[in-house]
C-alpha positions as CSV (number, residue, x, y, z in Angstrom):
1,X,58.7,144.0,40.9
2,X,61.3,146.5,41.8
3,X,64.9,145.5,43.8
4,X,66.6,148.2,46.5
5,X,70.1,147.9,47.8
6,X,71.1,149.9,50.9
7,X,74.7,149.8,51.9
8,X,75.8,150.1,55.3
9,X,76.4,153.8,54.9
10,X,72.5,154.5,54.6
11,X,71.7,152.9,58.2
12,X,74.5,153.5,60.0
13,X,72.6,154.9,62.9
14,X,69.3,155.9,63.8
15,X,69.4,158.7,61.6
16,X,70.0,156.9,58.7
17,X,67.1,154.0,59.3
18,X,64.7,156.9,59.5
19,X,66.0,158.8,56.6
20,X,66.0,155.1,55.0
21,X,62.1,155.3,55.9
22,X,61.7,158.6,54.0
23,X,63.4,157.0,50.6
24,X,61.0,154.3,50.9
25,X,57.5,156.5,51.3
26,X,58.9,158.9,48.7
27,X,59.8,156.6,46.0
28,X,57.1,154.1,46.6
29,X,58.1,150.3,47.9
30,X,54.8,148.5,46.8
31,X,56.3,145.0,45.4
32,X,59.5,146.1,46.4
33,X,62.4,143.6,47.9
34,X,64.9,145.3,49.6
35,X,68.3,144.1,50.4
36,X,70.5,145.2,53.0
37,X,74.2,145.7,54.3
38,X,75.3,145.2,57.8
39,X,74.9,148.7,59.7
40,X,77.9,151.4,59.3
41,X,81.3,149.3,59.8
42,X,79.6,146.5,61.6
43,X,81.2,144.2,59.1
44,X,85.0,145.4,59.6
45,X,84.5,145.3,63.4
46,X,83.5,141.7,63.2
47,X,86.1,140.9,61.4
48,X,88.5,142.1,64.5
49,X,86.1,139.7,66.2
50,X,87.0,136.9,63.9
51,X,90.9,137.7,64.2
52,X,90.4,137.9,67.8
53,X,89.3,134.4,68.2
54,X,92.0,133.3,66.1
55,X,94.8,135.3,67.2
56,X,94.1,137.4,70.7
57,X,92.0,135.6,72.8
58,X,92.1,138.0,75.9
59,X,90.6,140.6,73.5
60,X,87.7,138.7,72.0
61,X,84.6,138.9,74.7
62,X,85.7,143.1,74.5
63,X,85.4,143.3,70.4
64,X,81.8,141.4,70.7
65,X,81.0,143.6,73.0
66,X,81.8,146.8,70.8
67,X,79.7,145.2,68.4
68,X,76.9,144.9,71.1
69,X,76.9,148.3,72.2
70,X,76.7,149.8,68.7
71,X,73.4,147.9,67.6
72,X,72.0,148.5,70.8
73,X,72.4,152.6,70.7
74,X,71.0,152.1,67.7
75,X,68.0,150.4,69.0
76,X,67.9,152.8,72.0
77,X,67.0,155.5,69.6
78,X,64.7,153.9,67.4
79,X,62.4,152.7,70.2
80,X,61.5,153.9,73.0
81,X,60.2,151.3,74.7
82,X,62.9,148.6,75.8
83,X,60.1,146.0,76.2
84,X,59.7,146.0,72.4
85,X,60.4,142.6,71.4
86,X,63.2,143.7,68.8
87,X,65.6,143.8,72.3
88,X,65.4,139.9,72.9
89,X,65.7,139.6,68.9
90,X,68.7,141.0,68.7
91,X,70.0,139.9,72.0
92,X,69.2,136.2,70.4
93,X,71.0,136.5,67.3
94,X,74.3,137.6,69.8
95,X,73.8,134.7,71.8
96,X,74.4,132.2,68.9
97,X,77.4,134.4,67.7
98,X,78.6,133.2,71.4
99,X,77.6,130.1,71.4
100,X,79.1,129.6,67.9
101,X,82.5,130.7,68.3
102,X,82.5,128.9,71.8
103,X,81.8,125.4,70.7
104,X,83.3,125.8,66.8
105,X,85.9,123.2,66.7
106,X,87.4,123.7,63.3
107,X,90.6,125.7,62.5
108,X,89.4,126.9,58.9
109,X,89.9,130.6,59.1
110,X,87.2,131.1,55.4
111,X,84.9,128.7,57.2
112,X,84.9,130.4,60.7
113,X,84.6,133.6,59.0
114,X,81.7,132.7,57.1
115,X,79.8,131.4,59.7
116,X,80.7,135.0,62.0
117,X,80.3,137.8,59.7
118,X,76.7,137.5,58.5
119,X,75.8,138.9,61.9
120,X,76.0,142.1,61.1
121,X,73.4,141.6,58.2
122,X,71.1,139.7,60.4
123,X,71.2,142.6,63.2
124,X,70.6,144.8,60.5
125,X,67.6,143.5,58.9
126,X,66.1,142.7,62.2
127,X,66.2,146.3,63.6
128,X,65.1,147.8,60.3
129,X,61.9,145.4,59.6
130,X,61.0,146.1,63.1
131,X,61.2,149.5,62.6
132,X,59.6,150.2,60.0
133,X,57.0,148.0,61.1
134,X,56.3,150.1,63.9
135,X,56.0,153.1,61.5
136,X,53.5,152.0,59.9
137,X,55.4,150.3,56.7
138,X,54.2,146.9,56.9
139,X,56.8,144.0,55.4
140,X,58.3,140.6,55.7
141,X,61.5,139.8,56.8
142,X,63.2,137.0,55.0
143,X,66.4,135.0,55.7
144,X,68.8,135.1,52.8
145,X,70.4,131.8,53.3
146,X,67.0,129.4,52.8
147,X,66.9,131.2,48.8
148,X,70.8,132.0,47.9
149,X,72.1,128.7,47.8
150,X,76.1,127.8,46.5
151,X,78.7,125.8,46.7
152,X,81.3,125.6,50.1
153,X,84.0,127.9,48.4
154,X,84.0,130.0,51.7
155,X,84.4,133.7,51.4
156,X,83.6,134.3,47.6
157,X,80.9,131.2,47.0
158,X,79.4,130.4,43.8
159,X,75.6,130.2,43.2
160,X,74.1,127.4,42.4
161,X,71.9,129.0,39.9
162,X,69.3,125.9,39.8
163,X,68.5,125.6,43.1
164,X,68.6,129.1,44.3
165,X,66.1,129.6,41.4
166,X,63.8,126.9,42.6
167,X,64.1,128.0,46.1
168,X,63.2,131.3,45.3
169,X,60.0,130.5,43.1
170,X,58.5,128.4,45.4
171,X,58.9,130.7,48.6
172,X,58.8,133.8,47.7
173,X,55.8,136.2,47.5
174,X,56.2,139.2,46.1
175,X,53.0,141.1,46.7
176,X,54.5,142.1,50.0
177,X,57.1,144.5,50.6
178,X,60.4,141.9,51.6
179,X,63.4,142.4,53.7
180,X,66.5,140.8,53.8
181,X,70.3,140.4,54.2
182,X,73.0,141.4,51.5
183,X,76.3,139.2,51.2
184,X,75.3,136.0,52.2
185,X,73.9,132.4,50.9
186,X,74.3,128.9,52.2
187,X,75.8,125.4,51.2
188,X,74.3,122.3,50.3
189,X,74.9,121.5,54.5
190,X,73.2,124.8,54.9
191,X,76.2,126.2,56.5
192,X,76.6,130.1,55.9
193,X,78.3,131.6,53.1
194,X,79.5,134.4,51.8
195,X,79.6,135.9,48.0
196,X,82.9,138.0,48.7
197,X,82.9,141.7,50.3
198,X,80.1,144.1,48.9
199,X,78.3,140.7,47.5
200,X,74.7,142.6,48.4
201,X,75.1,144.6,45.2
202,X,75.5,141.0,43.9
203,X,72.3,139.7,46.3
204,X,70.3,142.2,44.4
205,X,71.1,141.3,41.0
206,X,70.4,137.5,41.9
207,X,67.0,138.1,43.2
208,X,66.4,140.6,40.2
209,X,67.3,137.8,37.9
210,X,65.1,134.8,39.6
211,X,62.2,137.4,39.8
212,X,62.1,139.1,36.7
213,X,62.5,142.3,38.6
214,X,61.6,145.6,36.3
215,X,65.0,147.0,37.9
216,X,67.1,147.2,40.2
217,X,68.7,150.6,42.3
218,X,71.2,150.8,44.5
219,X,70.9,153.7,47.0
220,X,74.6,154.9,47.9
221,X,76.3,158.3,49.5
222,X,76.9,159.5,46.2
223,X,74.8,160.9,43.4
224,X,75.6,157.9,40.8
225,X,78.8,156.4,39.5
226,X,81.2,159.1,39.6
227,X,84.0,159.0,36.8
228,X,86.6,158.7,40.1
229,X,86.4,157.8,43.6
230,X,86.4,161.3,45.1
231,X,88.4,159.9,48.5
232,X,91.5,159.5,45.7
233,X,90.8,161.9,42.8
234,X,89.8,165.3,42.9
235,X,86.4,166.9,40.6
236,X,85.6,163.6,40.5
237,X,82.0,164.1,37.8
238,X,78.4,162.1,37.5
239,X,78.1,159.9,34.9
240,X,74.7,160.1,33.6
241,X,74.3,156.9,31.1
242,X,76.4,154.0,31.1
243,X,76.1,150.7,29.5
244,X,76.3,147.2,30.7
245,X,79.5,146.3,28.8
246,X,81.3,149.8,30.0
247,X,80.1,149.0,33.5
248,X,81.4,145.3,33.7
249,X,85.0,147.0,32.8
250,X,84.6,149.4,35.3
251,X,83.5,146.5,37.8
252,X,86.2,144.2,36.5
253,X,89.1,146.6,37.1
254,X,87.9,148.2,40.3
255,X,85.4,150.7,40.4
256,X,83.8,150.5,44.0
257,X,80.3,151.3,43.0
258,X,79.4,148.3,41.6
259,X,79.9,145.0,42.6
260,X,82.4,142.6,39.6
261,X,79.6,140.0,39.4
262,X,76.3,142.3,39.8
263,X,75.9,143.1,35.8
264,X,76.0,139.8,34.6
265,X,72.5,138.1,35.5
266,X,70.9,142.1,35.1
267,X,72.4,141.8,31.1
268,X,71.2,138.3,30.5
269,X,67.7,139.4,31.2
270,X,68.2,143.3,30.3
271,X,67.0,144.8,33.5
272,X,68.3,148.1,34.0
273,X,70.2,149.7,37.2
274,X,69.8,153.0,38.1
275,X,72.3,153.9,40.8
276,X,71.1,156.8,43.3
277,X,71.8,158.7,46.2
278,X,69.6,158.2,49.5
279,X,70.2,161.8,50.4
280,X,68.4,162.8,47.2
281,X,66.0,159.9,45.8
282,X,64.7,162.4,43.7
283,X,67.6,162.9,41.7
284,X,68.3,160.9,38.7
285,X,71.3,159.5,39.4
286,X,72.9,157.0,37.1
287,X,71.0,154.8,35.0
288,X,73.0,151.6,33.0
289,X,70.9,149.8,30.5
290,X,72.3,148.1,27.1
291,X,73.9,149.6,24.3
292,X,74.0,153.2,25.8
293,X,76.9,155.8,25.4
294,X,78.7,157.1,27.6
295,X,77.4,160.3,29.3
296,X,79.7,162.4,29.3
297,X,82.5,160.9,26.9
298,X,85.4,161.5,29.8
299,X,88.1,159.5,31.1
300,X,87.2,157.5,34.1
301,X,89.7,157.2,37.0
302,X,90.1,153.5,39.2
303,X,92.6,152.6,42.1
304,X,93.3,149.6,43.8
305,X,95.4,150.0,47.0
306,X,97.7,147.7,48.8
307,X,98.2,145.0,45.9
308,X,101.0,143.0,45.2
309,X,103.4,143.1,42.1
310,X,105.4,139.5,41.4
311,X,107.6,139.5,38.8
312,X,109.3,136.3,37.5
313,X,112.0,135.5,35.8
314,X,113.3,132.0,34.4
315,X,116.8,130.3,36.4
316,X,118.3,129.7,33.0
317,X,117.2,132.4,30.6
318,X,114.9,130.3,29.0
319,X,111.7,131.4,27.3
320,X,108.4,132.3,29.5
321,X,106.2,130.1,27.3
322,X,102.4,128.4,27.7
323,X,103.7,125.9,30.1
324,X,105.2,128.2,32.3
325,X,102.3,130.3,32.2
326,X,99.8,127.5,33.2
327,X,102.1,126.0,35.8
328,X,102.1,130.1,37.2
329,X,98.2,130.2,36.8
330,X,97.8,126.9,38.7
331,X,99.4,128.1,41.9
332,X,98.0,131.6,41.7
333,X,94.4,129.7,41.3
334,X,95.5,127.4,44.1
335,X,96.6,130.1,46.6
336,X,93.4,132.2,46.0
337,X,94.5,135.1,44.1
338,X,92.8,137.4,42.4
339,X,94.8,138.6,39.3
340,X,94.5,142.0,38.3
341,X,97.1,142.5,35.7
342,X,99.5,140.4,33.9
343,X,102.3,141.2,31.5
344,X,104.9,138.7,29.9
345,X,108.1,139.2,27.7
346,X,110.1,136.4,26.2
347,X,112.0,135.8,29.8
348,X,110.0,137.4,32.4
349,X,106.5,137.2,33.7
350,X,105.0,140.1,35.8
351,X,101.4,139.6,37.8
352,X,99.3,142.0,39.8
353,X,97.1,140.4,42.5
354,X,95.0,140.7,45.6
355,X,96.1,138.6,48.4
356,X,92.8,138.4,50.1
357,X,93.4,135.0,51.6
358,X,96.9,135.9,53.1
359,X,99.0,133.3,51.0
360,X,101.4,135.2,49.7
361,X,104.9,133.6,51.6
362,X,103.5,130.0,50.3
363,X,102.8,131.5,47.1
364,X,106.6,133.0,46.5
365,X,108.6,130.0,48.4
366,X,106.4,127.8,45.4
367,X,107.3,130.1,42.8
368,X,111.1,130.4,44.0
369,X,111.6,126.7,43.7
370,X,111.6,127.8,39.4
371,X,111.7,131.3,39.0
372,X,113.9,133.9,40.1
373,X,111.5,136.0,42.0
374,X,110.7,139.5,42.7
375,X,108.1,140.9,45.2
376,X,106.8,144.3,45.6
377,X,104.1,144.6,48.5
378,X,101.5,147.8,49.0
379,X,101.7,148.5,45.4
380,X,98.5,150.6,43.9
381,X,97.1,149.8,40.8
382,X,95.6,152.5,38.7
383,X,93.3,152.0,35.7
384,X,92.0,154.7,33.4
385,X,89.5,153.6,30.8
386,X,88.9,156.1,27.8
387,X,92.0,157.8,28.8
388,X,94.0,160.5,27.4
389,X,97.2,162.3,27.5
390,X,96.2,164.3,30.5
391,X,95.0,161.4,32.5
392,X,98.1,159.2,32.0
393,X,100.4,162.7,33.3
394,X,98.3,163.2,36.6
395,X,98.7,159.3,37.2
396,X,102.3,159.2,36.6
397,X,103.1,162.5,38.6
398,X,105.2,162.2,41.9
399,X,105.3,157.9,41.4
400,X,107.6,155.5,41.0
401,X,106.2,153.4,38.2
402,X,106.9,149.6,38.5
403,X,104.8,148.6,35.3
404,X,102.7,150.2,32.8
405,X,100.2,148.5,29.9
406,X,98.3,150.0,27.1
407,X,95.4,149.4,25.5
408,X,93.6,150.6,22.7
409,X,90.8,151.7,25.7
410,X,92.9,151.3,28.8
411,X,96.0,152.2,30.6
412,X,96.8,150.5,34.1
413,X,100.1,151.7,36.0
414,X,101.5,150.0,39.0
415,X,103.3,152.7,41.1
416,X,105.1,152.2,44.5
């Protein structure tokens, strides 16, 4: 049993799902499950959908219908007869979108979004099982959200390992060659879920770990995991071997290759991932297994854009101590952020975070009522791991630094 991931890049037109095609009859997909992304930037357009419906109402039928008229030139190329039954498929799956955002009656943004932006992976699926159906490439396509099951945390979900185990033993078969979405799950009241954005790495690595997959590959736009993202740093360079542990840090502070939560259930069970480039399947790529060096030995580059700093300070001068710290943890936890850095003296407190859910005035008004507060937004966070004197100067160059932290391993640098 083998595991493929295909990102949105490798299908974002017709091109791409024939290409896609290619991979598949070159490499072999016999007892193969294959996960996909929504098409191209399906997902970012539906998410102007989503703030549409909450915010511009006379603009929502016109972003739907940008998201319409981009499957369906896809389709238009791929077949040629506009009888095939994939039309009304697709045309189905739009009509609930409709009816779903006409008769949805609660105001939760997560939950609204939840339930809108697995479209895109549905499309996707769709068109490429019928596809490659009609090439010749026989498979089954499989909806996601009867085998990924979690709990209602809307937006970045937790699996409930147990029963997304069960479900997945008892209905899947795996002498076939399987389709189906990246990203998504469902709650115990079966509504739809979501495991966070680029979750179908993560989708992979679940259904690797229920099946006792032999591996797992991700097919991306680049050769491997590159020691840099090349649309920040320049010569970015392959890395060749990597090992679980150095790829969870990477994951952990950043690296956009892998998904944060996609190496856990592959170390448990010590399944490798080789990471390749759909353009070349032939080439080796990356391959990340246990206990292997680091190949080459070179410093590797992470960024993190549009972050915010908050530093804190106490109103009387007092110490920063553990109760402070767990009363500041509480609200971050409470206001969904995602902490990327943190750094504490005897009378400040300085955190790095994500503000994914938009929280960020409630957040400060809360921490103002006992801190004296400081806000920096748009900051970038930079991480080298194995870094060097050289790597910490091209960092620093041409920046305002608001913090810096060293580790025996790692260096992170918040600049304006």
């Amino acid at each position: 049993m083998q595991v493929f991931k295909f990102g949105g890049a490798s299908v974002k037109d017709a091109n791409g799902v024939k290409n896609l095609a290619k991979v598949l009859q070159d490499v072999g997909y016999d007892n193969t499950l294959v996960v996909f992304s929504a098409m191209g930037k399906t997902t970012n357009a539906i998410e102007l959908v989503i703030k549409n419906y909450f915010e511009n109402k006379s603009e929502l039928q016109s972003s739907i219908q940008d998201v319409k008229k981009y499957h369906n030139e896809i389709l238009l190329d791929l077949f040629e007869n506009t009888q095939h039954p994939i039309f009304k498929k697709v045309a189905s799956i739009f009509e609930d979108l409709d009816h779903f955002l006409s008769r949805n009656k609660s105001p939760d943004y997560n939950f609204v979004y939840d339930q809108t932006i697995g479209f895109g992976e549905l499309t996707s699926t769709l068109i490429i099982s019928e596809y490659l159906n009609s090439i010749g490439i026989q498979n089954n396509w499989l909806d996601v959200r009867n085998f990924i099951k979690t709990d209602s945390y809307y937006r970045r979900a937790n699996v409930n390992w147990e029963r997304t185990q069960i479900a997945i033993k008892e209905n899947f078969d795996n002498k076939l060659l399987n389709i189906t979405q990246g990203f998504l799950g469902s709650d115990a009241n079966n509504f739809t879920t979501s495991l966070g954005r680029e979750g179908s790495d993560y989708t992979a690595a679940i259904f690797a770990y229920c099946l006792n997959a032999q591996n797992v590959t991700i097919w991306k736009d680049v050769p491997g995991i590159l020691n840099a993202d090349p649309r920040y740093f320049e010569n970015a360079q392959l890395l060749h071997s990597i090992s679980y542990r150095e790829a969870i840090e990477l994951a952990f502070y950043g690296a956009s290759v892998i998904h944060p939560k996609t190496l856990q259930p592959l170390q448990q069970k010590e399944i490798p991932l080789f990471v390749k480039s759909f353009l070349n399947p032939k080439d080796e790529g990356t391959k990340v297994v246990k206990d292997i060096r680091l190949s080459p030995n070179i410093p590797c580059y992470i960024v993190k854009k549009n972050q915010v700093l908050v530093s804190l300070s106490s109103l009387d001068f007092s110490y920063i101590v553990e109760e402070n710290i767990s009363e500041i943890f509480k609200l971050l936890h409470y206001y969904k952020m995602k902490v990327d850095v943190i750094q504490n003296s005897a009378i400040s407190f300085s955190v790095c975070f994500e503000n994914s859910y938009n929280n960020l005035e409630q957040l400060l008004q809360h921490l103002k009522a006992k801190f004296n507060v400081t806000s920096y937004e748009n900051v970038s966070l930079y991480t080298v791991r194995h870094y060097n004197k050289q790597a910490i100067t091209s960092i620093e160059k041409d920046k305002t630094l608001l913090l810096k932290q060293l580790t025996q391993e790692t260096i992170q640098i918040v600049t304006k």
